[in-house]
mmCIF file of the N, C-alpha and C atoms, coordinates in Angstrom:
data_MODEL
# 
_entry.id   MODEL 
# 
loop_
_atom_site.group_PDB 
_atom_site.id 
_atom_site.type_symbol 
_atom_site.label_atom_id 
_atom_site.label_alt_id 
_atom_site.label_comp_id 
_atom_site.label_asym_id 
_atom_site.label_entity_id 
_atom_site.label_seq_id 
_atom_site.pdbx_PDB_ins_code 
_atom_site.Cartn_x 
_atom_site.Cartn_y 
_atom_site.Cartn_z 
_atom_site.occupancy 
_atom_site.B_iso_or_equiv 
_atom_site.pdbx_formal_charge 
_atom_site.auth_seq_id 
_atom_site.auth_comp_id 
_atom_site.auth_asym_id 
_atom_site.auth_atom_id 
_atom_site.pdbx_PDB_model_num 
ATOM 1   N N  . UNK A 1 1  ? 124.141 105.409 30.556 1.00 0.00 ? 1  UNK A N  1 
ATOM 2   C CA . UNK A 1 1  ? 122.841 106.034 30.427 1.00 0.00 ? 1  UNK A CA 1 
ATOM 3   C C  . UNK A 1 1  ? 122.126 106.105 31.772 1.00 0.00 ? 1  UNK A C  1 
ATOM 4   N N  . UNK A 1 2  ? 123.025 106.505 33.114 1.00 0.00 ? 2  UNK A N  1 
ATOM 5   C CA . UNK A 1 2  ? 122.274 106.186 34.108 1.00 0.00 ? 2  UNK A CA 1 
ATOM 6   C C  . UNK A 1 2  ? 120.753 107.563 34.235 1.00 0.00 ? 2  UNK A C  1 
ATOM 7   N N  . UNK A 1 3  ? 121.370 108.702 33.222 1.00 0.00 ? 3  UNK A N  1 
ATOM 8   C CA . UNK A 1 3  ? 120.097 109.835 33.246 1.00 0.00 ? 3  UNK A CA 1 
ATOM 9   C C  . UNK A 1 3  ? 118.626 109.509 32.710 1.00 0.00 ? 3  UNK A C  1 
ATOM 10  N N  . UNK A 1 4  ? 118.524 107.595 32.112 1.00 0.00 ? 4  UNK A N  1 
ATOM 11  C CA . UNK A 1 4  ? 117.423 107.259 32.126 1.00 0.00 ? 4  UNK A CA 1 
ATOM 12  C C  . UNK A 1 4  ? 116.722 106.546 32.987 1.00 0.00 ? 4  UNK A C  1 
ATOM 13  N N  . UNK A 1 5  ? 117.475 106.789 34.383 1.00 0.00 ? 5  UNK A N  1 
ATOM 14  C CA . UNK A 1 5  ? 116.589 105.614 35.521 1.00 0.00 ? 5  UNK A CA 1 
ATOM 15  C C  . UNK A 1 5  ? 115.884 106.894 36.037 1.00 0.00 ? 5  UNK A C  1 
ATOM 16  N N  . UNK A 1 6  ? 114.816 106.387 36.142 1.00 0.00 ? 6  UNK A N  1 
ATOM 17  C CA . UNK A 1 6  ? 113.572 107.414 36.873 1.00 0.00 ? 6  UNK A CA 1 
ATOM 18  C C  . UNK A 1 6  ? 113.839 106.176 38.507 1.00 0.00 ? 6  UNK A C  1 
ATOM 19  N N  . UNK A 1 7  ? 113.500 107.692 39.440 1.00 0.00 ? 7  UNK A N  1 
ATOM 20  C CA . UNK A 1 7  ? 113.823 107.536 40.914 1.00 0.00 ? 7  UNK A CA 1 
ATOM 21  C C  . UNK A 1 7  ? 112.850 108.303 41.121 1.00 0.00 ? 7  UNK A C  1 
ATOM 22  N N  . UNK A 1 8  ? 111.175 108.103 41.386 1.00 0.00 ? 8  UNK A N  1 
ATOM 23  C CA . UNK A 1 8  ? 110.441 109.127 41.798 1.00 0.00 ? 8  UNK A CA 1 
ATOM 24  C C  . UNK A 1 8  ? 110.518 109.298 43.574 1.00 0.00 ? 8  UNK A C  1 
ATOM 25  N N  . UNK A 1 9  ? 110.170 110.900 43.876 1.00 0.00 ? 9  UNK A N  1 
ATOM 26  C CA . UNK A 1 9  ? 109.913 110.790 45.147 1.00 0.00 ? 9  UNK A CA 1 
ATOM 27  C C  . UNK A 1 9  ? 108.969 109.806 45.774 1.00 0.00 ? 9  UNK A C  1 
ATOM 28  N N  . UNK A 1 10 ? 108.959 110.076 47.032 1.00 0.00 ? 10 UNK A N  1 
ATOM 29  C CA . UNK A 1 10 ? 108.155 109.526 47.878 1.00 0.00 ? 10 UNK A CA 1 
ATOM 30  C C  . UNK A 1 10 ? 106.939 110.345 47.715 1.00 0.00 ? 10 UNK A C  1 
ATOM 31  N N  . UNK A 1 11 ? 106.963 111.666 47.626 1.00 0.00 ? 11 UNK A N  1 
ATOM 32  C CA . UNK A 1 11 ? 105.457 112.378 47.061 1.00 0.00 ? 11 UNK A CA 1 
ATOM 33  C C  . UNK A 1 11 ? 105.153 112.025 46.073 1.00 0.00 ? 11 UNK A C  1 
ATOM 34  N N  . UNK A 1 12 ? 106.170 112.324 44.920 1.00 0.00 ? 12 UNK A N  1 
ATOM 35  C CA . UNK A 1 12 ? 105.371 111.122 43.620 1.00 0.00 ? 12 UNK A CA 1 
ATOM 36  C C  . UNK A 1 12 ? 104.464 110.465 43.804 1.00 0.00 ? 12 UNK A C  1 
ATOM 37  N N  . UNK A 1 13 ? 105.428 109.327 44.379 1.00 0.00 ? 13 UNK A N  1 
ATOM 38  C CA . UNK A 1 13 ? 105.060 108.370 44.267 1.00 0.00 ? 13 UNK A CA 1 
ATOM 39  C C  . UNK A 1 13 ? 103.696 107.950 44.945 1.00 0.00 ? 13 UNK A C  1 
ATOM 40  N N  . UNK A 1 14 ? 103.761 108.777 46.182 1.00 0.00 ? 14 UNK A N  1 
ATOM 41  C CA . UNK A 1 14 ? 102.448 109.316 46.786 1.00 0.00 ? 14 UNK A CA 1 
ATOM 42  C C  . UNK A 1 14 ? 100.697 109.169 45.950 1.00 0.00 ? 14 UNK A C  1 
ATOM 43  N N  . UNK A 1 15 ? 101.398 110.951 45.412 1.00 0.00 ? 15 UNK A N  1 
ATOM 44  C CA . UNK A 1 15 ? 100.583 111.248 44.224 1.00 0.00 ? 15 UNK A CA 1 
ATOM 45  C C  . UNK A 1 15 ? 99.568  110.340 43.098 1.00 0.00 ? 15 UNK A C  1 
ATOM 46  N N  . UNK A 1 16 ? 100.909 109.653 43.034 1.00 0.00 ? 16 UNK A N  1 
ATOM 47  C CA . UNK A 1 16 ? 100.494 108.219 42.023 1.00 0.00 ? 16 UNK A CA 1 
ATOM 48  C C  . UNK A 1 16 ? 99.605  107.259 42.500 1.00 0.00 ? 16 UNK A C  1 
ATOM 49  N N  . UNK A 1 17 ? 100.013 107.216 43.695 1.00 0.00 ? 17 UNK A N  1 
ATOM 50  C CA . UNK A 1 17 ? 98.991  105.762 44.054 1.00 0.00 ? 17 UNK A CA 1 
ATOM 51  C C  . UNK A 1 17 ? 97.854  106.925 44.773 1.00 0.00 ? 17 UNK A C  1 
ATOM 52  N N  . UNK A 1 18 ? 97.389  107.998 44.814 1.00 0.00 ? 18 UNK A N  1 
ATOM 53  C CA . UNK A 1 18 ? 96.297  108.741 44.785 1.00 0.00 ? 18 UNK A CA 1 
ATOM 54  C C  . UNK A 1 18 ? 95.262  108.590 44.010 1.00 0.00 ? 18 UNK A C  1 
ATOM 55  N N  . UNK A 1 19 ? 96.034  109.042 42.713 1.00 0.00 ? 19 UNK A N  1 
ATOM 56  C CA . UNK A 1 19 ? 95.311  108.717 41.386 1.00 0.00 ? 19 UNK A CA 1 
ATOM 57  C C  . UNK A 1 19 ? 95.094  107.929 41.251 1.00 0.00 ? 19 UNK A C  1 
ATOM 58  N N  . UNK A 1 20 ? 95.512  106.867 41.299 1.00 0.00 ? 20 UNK A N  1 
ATOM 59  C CA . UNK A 1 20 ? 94.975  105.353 40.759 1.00 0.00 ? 20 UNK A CA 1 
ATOM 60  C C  . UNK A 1 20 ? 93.779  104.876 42.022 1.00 0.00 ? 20 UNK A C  1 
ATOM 61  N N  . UNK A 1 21 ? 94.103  105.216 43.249 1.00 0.00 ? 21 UNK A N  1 
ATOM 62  C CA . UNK A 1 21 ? 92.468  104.807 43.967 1.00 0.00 ? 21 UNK A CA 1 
ATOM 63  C C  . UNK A 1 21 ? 91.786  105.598 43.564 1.00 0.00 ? 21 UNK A C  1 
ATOM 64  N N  . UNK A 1 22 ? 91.784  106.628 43.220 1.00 0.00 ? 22 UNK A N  1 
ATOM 65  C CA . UNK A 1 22 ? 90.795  107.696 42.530 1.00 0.00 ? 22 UNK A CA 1 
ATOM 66  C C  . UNK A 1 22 ? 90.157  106.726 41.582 1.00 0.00 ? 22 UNK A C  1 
ATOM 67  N N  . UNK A 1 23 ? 90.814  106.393 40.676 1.00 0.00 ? 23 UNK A N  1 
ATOM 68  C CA . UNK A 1 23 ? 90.442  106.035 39.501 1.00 0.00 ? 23 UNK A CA 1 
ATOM 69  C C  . UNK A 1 23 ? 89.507  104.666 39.782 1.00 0.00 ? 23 UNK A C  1 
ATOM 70  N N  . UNK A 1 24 ? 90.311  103.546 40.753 1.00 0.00 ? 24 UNK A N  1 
ATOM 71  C CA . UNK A 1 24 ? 89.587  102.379 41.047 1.00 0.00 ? 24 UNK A CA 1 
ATOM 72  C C  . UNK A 1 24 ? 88.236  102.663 41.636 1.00 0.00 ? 24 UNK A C  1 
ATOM 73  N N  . UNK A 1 25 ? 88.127  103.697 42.504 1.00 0.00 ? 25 UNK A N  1 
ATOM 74  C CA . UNK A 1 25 ? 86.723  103.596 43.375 1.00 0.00 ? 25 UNK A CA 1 
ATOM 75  C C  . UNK A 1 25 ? 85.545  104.396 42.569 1.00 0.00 ? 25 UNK A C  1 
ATOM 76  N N  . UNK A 1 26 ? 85.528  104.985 41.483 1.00 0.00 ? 26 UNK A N  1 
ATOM 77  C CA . UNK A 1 26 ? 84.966  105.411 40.414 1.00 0.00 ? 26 UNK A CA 1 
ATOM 78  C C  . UNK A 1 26 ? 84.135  104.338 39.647 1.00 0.00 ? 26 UNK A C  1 
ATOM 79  N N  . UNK A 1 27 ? 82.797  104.604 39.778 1.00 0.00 ? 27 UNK A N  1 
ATOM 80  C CA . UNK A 1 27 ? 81.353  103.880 38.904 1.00 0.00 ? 27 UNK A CA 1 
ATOM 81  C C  . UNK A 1 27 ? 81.132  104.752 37.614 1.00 0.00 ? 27 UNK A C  1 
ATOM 82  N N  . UNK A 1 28 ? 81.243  105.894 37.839 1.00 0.00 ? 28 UNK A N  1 
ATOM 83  C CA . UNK A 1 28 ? 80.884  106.636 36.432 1.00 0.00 ? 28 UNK A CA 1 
ATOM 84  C C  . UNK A 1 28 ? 81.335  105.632 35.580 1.00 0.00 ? 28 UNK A C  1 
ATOM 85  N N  . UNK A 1 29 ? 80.961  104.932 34.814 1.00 0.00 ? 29 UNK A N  1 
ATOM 86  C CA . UNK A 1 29 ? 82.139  104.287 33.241 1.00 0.00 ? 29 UNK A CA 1 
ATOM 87  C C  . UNK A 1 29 ? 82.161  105.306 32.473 1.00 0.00 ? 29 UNK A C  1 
ATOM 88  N N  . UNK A 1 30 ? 81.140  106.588 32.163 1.00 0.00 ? 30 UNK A N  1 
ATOM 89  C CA . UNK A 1 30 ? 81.892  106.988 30.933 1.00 0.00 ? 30 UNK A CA 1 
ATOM 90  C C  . UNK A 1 30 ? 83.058  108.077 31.660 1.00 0.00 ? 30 UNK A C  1 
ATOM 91  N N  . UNK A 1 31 ? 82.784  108.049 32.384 1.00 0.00 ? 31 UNK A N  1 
ATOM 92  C CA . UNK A 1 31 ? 84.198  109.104 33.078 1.00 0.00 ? 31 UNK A CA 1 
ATOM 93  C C  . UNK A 1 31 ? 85.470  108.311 32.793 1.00 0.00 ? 31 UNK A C  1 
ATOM 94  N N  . UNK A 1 32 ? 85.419  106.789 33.394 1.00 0.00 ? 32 UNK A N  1 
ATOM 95  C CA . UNK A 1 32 ? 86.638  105.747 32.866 1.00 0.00 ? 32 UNK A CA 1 
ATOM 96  C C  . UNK A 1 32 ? 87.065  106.057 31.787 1.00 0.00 ? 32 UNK A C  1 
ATOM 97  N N  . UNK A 1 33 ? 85.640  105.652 30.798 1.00 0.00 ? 33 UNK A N  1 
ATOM 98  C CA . UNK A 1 33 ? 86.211  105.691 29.233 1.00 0.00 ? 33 UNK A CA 1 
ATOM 99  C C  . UNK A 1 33 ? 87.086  106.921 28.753 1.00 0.00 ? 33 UNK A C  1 
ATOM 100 N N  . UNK A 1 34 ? 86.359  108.216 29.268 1.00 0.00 ? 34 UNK A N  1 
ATOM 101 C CA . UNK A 1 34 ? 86.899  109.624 28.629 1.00 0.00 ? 34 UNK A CA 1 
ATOM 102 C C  . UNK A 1 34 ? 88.517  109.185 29.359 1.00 0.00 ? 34 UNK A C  1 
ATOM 103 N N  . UNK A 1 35 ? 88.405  109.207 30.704 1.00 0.00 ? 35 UNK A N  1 
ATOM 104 C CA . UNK A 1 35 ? 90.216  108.925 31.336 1.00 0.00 ? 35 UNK A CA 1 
ATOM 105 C C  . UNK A 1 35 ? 91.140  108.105 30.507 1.00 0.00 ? 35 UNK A C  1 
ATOM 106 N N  . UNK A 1 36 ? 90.230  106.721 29.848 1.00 0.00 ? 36 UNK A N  1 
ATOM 107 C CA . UNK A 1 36 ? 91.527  105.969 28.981 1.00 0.00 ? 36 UNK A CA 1 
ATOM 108 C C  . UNK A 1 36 ? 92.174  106.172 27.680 1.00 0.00 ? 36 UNK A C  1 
ATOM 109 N N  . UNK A 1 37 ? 90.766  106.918 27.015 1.00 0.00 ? 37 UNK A N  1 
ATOM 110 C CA . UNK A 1 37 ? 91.199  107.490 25.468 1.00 0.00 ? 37 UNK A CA 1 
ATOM 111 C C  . UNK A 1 37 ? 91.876  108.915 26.196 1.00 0.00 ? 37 UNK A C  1 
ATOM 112 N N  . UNK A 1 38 ? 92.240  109.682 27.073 1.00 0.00 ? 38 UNK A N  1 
ATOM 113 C CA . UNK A 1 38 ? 92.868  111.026 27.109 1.00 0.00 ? 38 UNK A CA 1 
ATOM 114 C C  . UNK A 1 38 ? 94.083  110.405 27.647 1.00 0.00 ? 38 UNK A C  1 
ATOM 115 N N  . UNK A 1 39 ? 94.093  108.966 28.075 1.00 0.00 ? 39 UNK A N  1 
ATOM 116 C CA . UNK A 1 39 ? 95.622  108.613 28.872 1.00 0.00 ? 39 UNK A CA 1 
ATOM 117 C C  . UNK A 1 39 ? 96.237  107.883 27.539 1.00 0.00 ? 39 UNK A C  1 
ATOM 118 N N  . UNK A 1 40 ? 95.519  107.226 26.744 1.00 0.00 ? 40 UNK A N  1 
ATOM 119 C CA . UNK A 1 40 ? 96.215  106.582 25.496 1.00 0.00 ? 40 UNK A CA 1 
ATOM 120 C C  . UNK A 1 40 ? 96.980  107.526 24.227 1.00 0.00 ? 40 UNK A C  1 
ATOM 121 N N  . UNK A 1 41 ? 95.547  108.822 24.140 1.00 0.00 ? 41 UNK A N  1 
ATOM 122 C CA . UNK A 1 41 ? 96.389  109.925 23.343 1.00 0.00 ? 41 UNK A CA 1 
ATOM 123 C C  . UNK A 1 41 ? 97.765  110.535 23.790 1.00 0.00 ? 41 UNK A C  1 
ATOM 124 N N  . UNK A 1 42 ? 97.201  110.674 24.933 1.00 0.00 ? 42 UNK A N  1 
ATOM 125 C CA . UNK A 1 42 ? 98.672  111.538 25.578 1.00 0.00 ? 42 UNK A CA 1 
ATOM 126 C C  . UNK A 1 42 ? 99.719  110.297 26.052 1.00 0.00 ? 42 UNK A C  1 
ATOM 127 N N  . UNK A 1 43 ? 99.736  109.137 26.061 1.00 0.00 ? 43 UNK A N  1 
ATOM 128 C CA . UNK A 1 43 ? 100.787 108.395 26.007 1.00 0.00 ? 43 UNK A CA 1 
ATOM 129 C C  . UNK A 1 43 ? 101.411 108.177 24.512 1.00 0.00 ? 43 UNK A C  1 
ATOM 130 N N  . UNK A 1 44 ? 100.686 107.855 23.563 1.00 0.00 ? 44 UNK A N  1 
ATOM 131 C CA . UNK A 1 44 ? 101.156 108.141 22.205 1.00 0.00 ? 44 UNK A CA 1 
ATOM 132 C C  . UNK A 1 44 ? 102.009 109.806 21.706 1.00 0.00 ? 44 UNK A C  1 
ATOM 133 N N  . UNK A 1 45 ? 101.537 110.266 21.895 1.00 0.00 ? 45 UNK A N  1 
ATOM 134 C CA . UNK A 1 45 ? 102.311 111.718 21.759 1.00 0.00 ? 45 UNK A CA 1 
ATOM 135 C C  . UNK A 1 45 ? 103.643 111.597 23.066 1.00 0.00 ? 45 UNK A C  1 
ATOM 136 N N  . UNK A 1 46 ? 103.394 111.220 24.493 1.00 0.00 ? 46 UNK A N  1 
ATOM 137 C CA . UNK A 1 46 ? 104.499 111.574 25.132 1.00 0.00 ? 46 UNK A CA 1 
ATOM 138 C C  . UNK A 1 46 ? 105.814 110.523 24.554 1.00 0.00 ? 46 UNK A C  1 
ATOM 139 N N  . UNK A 1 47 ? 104.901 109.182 23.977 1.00 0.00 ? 47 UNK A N  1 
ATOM 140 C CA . UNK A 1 47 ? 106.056 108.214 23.661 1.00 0.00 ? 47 UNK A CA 1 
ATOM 141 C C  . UNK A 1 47 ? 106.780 108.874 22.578 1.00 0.00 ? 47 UNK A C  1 
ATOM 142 N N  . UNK A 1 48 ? 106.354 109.461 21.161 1.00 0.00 ? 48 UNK A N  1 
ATOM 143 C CA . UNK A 1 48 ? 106.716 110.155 20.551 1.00 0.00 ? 48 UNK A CA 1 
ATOM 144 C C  . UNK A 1 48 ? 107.616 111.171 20.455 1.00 0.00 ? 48 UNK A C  1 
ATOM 145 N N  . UNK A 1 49 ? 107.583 112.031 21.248 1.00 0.00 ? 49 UNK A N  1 
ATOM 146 C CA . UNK A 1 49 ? 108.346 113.043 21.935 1.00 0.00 ? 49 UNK A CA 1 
ATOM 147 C C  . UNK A 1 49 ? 109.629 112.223 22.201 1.00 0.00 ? 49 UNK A C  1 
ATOM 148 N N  . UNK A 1 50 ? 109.448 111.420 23.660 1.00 0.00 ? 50 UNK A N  1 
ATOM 149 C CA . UNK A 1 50 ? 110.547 110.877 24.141 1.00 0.00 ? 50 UNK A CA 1 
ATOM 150 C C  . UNK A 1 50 ? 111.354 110.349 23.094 1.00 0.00 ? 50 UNK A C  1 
ATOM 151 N N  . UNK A 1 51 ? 111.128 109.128 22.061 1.00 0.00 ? 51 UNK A N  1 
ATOM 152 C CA . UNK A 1 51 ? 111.998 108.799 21.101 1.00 0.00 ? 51 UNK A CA 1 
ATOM 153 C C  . UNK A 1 51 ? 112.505 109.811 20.168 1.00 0.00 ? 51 UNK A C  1 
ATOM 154 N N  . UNK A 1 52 ? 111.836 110.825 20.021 1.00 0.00 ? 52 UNK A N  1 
ATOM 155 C CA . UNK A 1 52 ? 112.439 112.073 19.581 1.00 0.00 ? 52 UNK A CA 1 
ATOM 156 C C  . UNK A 1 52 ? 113.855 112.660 20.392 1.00 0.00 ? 52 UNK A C  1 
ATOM 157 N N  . UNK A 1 53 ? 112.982 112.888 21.324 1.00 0.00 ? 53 UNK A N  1 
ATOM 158 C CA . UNK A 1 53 ? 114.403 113.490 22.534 1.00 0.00 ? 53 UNK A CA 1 
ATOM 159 C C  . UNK A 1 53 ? 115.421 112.735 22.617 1.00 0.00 ? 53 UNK A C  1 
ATOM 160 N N  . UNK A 1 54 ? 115.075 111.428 22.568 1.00 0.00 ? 54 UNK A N  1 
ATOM 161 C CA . UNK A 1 54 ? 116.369 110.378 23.067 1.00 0.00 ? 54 UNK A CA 1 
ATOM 162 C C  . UNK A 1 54 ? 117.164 110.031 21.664 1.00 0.00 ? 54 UNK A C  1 
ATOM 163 N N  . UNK A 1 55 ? 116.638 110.200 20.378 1.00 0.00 ? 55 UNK A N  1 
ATOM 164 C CA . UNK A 1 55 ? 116.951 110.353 19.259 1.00 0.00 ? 55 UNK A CA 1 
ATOM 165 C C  . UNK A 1 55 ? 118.469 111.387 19.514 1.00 0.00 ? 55 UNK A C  1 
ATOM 166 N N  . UNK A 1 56 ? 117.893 112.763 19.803 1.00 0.00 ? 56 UNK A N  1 
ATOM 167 C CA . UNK A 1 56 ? 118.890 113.775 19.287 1.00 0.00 ? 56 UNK A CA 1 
ATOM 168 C C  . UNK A 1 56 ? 119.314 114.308 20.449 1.00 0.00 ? 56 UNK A C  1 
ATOM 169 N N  . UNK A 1 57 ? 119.610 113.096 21.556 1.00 0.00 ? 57 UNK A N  1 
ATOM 170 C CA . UNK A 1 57 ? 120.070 113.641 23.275 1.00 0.00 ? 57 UNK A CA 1 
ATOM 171 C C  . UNK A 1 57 ? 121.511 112.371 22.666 1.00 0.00 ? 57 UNK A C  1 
ATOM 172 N N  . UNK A 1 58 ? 121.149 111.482 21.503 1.00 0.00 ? 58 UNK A N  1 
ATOM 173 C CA . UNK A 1 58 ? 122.139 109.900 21.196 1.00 0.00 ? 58 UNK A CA 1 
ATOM 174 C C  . UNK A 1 58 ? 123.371 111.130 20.164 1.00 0.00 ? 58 UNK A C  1 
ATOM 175 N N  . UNK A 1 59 ? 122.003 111.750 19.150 1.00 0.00 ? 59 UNK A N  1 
ATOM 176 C CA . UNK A 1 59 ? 123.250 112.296 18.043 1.00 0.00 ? 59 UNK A CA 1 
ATOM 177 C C  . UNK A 1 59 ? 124.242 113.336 18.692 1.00 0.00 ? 59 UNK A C  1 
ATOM 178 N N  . UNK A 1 60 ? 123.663 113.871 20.156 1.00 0.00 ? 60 UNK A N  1 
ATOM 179 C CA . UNK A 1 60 ? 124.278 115.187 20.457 1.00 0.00 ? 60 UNK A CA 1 
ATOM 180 C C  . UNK A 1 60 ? 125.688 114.495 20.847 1.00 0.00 ? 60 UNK A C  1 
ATOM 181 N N  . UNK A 1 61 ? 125.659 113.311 21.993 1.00 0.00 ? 61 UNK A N  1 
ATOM 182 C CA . UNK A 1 61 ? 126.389 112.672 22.509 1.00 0.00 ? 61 UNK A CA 1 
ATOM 183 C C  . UNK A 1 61 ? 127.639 112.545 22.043 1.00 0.00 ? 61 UNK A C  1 
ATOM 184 N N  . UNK A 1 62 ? 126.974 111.434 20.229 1.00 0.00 ? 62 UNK A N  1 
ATOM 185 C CA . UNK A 1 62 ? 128.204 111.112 19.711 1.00 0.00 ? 62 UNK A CA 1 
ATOM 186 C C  . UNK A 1 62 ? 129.242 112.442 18.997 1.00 0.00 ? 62 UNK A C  1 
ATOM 187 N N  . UNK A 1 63 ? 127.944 113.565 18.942 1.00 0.00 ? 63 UNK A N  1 
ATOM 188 C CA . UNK A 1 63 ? 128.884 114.740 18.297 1.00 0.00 ? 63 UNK A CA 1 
ATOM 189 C C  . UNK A 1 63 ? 130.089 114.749 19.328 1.00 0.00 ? 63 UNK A C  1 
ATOM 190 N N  . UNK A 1 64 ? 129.788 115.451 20.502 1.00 0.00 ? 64 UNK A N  1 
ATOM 191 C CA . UNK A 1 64 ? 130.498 115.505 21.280 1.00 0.00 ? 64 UNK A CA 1 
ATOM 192 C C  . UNK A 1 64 ? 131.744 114.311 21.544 1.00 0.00 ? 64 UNK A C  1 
ATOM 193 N N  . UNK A 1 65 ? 131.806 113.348 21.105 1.00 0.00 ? 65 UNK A N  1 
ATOM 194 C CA . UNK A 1 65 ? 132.337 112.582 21.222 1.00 0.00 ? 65 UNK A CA 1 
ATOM 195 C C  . UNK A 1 65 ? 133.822 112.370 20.421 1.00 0.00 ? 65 UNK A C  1 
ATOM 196 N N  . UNK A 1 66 ? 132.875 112.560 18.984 1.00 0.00 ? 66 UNK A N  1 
ATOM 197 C CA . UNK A 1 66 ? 133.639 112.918 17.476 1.00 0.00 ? 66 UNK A CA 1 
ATOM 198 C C  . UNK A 1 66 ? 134.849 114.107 17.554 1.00 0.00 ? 66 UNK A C  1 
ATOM 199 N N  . UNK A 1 67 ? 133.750 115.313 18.712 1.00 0.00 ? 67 UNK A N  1 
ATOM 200 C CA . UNK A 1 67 ? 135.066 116.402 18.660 1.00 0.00 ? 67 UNK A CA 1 
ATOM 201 C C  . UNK A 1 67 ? 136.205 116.426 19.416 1.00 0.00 ? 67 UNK A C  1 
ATOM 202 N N  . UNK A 1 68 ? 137.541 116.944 18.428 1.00 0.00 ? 68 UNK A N  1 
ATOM 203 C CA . UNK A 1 68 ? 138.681 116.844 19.713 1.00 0.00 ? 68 UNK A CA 1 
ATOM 204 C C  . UNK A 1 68 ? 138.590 117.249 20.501 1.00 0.00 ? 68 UNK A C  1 
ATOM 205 N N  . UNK A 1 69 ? 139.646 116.718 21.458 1.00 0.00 ? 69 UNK A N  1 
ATOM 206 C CA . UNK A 1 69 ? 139.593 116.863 22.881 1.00 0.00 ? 69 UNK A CA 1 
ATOM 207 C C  . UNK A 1 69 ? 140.533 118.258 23.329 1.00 0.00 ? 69 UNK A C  1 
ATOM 208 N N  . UNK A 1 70 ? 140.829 119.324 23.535 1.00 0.00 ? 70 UNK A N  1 
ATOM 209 C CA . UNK A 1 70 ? 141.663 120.281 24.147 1.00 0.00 ? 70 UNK A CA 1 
ATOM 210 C C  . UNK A 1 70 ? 142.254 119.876 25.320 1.00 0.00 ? 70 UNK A C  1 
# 
C-alpha cells in the first residue's frame, strides 16, 4: 500500500505552515470559531469519502486479483 504515504512538497508544505501562522496570529475569535466548525465539517465528509474510496480502491484490487492471469 505504498500509494497511501503522502510525501508533500516543499511548497505544500510551505503553504501549510502559512496557514497555520495565519490562523495563530488571528484575535478575531469568531473568525476562529467559523474556521473550526468549516474545518470539522469538511474533515467529516473528507474522512467519509476517503473510507469510501479506500473501500472500493480494496474491492477493485482483490477483483483484479481473483482474475486469471493471461
Amino acid at each position: 500500500m505504498d500509494w497511501m504515504i503522502i510525501e508533500p512538497s516543499l511548497e505544500q508544505k510551505l503553504n501549510l505552515e502559512c496557514s497555520c501562522r495565519g490562523i495563530k496570529q488571528t484575535t478575531d475569535l469568531a473568525e476562529v470559531r467559523d474556521l473550526c466548525v468549516a474545518l470539522i465539517q469538511q474533515n467529516f465528509y473528507q474522512g467519509l469519502m476517503l473510507r469510501q474510496a479506500v473501500s472500493r480502491i480494496g474491492a477493485l484490487e482483490s477483483k483484479c486479483v481473483s482474475l486469471p492471469q493471461e
